[in-house]
C-alpha positions as CSV (number, residue, x, y, z in Angstrom):
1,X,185.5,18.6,150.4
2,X,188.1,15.6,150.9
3,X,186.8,12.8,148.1
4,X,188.4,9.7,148.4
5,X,190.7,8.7,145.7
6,X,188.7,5.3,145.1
7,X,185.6,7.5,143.6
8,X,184.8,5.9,140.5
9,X,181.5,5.1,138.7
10,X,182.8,1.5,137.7
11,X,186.1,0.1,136.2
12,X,185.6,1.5,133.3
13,X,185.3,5.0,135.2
14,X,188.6,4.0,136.4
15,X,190.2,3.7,133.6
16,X,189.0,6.8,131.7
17,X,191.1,8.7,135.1
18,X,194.3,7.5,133.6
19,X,193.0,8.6,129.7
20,X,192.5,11.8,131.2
21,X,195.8,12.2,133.0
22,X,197.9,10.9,129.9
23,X,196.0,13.2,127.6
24,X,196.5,16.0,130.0
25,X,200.4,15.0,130.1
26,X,200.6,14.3,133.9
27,X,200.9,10.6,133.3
28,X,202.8,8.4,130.5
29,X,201.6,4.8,128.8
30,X,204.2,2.9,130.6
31,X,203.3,4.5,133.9
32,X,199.5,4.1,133.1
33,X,200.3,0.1,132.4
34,X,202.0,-0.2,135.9
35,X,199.1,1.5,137.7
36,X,196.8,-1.2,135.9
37,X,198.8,-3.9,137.0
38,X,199.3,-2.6,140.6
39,X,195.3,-2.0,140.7
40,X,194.8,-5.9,139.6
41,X,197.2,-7.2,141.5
42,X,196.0,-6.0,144.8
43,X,192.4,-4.7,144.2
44,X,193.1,-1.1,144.7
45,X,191.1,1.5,142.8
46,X,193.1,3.2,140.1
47,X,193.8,6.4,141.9
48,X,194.9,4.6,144.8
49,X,197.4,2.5,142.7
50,X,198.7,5.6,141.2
51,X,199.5,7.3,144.6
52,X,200.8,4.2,146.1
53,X,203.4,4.0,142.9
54,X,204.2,7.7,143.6
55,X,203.6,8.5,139.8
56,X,200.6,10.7,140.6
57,X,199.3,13.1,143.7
58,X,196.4,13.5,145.3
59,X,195.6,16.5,143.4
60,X,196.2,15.1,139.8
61,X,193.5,12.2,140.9
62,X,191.1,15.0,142.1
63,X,191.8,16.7,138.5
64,X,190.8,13.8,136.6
65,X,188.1,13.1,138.5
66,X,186.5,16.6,137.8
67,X,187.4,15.7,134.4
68,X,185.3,12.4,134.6
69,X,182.5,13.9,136.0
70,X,182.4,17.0,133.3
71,X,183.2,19.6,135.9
72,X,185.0,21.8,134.5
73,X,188.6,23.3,135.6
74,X,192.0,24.3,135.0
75,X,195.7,23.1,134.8
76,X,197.9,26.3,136.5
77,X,200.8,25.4,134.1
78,X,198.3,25.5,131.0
79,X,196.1,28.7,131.9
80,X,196.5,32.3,131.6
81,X,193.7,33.0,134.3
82,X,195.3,33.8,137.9
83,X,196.2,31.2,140.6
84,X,193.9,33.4,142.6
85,X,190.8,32.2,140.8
86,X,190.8,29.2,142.7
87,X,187.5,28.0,141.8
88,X,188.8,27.4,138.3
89,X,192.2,25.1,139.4
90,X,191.3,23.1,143.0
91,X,187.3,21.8,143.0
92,X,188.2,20.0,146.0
93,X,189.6,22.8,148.2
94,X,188.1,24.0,151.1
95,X,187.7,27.6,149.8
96,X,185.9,26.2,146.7
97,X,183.6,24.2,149.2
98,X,183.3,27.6,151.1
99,X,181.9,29.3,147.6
100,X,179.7,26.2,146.5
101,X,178.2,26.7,149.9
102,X,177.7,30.5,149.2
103,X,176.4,29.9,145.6
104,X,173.8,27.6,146.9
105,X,172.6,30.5,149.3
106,X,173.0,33.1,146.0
107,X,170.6,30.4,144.2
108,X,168.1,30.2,147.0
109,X,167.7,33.7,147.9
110,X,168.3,35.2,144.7
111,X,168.7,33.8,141.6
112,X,165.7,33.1,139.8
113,X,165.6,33.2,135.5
114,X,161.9,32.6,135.5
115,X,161.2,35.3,137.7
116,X,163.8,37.4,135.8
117,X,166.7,37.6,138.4
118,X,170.0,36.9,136.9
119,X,171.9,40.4,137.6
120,X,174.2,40.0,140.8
121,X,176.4,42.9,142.3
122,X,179.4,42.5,144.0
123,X,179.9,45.3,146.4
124,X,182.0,46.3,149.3
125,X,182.6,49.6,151.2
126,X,186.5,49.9,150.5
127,X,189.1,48.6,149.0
128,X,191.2,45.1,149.8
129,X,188.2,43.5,150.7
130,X,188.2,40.6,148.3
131,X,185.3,42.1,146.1
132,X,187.2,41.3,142.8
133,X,188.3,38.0,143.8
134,X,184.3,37.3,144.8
135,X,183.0,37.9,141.5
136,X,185.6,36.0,139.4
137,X,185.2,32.9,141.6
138,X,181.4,33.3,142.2
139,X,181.6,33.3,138.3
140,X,183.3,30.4,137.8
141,X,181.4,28.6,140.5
142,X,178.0,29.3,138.7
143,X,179.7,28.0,135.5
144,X,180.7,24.9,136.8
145,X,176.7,24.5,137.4
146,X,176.6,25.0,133.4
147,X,174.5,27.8,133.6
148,X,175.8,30.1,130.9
149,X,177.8,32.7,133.1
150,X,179.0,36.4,132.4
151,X,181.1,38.3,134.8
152,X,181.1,42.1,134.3
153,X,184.3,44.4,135.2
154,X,182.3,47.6,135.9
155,X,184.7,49.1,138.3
156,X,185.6,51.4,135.8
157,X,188.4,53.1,138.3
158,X,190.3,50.0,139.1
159,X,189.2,47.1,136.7
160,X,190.6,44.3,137.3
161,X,188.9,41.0,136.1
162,X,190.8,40.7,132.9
163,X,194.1,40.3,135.2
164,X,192.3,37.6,137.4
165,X,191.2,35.9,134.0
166,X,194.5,36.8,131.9
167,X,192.7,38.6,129.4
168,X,193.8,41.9,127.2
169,X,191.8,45.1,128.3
170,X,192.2,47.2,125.1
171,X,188.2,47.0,124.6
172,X,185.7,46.3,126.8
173,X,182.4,48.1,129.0
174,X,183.8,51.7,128.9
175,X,183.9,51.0,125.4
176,X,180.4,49.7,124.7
177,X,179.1,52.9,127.0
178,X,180.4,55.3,124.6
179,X,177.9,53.4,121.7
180,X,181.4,52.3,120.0
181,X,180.9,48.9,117.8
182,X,183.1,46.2,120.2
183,X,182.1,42.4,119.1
184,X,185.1,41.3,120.4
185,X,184.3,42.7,124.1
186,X,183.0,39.8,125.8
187,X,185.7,37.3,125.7
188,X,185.3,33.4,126.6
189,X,187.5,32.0,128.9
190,X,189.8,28.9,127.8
191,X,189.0,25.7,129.5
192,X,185.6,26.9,131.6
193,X,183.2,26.0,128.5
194,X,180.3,28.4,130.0
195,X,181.8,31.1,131.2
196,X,182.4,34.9,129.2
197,X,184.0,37.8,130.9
198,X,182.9,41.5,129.6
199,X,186.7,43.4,130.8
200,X,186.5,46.9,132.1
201,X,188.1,48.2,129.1
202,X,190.2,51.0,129.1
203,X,189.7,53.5,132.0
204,X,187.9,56.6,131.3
205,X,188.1,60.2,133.0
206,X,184.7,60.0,133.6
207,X,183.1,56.8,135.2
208,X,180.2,57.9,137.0
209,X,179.1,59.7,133.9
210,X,179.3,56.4,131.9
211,X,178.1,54.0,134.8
212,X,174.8,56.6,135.0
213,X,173.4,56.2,130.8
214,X,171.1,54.1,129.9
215,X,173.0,52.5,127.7
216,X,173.8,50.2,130.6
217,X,170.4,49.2,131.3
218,X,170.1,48.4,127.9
219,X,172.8,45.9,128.0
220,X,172.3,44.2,130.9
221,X,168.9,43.6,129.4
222,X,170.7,41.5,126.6
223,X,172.4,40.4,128.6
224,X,170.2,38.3,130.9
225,X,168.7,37.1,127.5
226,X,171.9,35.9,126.3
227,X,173.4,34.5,130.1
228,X,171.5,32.5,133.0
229,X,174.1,34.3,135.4
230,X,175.1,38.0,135.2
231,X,177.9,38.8,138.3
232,X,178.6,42.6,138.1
233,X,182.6,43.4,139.8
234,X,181.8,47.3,141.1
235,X,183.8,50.1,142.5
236,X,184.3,50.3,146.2
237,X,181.5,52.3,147.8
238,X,183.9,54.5,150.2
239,X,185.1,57.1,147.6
240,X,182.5,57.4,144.7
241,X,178.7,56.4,143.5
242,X,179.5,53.9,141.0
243,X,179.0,50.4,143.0
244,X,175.2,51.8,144.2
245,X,174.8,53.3,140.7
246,X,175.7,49.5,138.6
247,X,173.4,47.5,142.1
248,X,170.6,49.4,141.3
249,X,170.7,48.4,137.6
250,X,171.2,44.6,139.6
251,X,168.3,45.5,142.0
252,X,170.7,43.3,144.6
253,X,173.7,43.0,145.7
254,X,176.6,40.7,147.7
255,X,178.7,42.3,150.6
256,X,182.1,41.7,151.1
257,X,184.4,42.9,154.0
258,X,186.9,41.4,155.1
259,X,188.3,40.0,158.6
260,X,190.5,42.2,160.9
261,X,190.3,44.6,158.3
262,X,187.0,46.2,157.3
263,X,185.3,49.5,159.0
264,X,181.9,47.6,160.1
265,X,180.3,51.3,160.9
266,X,181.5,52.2,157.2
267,X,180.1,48.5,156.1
268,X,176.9,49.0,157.4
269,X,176.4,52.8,155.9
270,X,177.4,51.5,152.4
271,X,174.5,49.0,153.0
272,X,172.1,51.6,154.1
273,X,173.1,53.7,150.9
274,X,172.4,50.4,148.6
275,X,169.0,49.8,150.5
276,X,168.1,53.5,150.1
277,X,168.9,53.1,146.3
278,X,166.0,50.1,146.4
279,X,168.9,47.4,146.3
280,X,168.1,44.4,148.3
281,X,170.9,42.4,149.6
282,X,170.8,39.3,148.9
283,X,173.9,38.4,151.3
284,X,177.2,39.1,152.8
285,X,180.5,37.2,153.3
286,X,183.4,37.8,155.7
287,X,186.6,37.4,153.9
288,X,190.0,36.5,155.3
289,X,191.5,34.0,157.8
């Protein structure tokens, strides 16, 4: 989505864009003052002047403007969470446009928290396929609607959410399996005010065994008490039971393959398993170019 550079509520909107760009370091007083004056002078909106005086870019008027609007996201230079999670750095980007677009599907296919579905799976038949990178942007995404959002590592094989979100993986789900006390495991991410990530944890030799107590039922019931939004990262489907094992706990999942790359004969058996397993699909998406 391109938004113009004059979106503003009112003149006062305007001027809150260069608060928010002098608190957030990308713009100084003096520079703020000669924006003002350029703005008066020839009736330009205050992004416009800014980008006409070359003393801020497109993006930094796209940055405040979330800011103004109480949409949450991140400065790259300020953020442990990965580049890669674009959802959480460029609002206005065409991939982020790409996910609003999916999450709206998600929302009218799926998600409903009177009806008591807030658990989402994020499969895929193999690996590369852009599974990981689905769930931490779907999760951000969904935050950004202010619904209270938890993303779940439970590809206990290859974790790898608490890289996307720069987060330590010392405890986490594998942890909580085992009964052990971890209060700490469900970290909040800087910056992305409703958001929480539960990290895989440190990887155990046995997986499946974990994936299949009931101690995992048990805490996705809390929770989708404590979250409106649960989106569950999984194990790829071509070497192991784990993904079908954490959708059925979901009841429904999200397919990802990828472009040029992904086996559509092993896509649609991994789909077949999932539906065999009673988990309804409540989409797909193609990833890649």
């Amino acid at each position: 989505m391109n938004a113009p550079l004059s979106s503003t509520l009112d003149p006062k909107g305007e001027q809150a864009i260069g608060a928010i760009l002098m608190a957030a370091g990308r713009l100084r007083v003096d520079e703020n003052e000669r924006i003002v004056r350029l703005q008066r002078d020839k009736g330009l909106r205050f992004g416009e002047a800014a980008v006409e005086l070359g003393l801020a870019s497109e993006h930094d008027i796209r940055y405040a403007m979330a800011r103004q609007f109480e949409y949450d996201c991140l400065q790259a230079d300020e953020s442990k969470v990965s580049s890669s999670v674009v959802a959480a750095f460029d609002p206005f980007s065409v991939q982020v446009e790409a996910l609003r677009a999916l999450r709206s599907q998600l929302m009218l296919r799926w998600f409903d928290p009177t009806a008591g579905r807030k658990l989402l799976a994020v499969v895929s038949a193999a690996r590369g396929e852009g599974r990981s990178w689905m769930a931490a942007n779907l999760g951000v995404a969904f935050s950004q609607l202010g619904l209270r959002t938890l993303v779940v590592d439970a590809d206990l094989r290859r974790p790898s959410q608490h890289a996307l979100f720069g987060l330590d993986n010392r405890s986490g789900l594998s942890a909580l399996l085992l009964g052990r006390h971890a209060p700490d495991a469900i970290r909040r991410v800087a910056g992305l005010r409703s958001l929480a990530v539960l990290p895989a944890g440190v990887v155990p030799p046995n997986p499946q065994e974990l994936l299949s107590r009931p101690v995992l039922g048990q805490l996705l019931q809390q929770y989708t008490t404590a979250f409106d939004v649960v989106i569950l990262d999984t194990a790829a489907g071509e070497r192991c039971a784990d993904g079908v094992m954490v959708a059925a706990r979901a009841r429904a999942a999200l397919m990802v393959a990828r472009r040029n790359a992904s086996r559509m004969a092993a896509v649609r058996r991994y789909a077949e398993r999932l539906r065999e397993s009673g988990v309804g699909l409540a989409g797909s998406v193609m990833n890649g170019d």
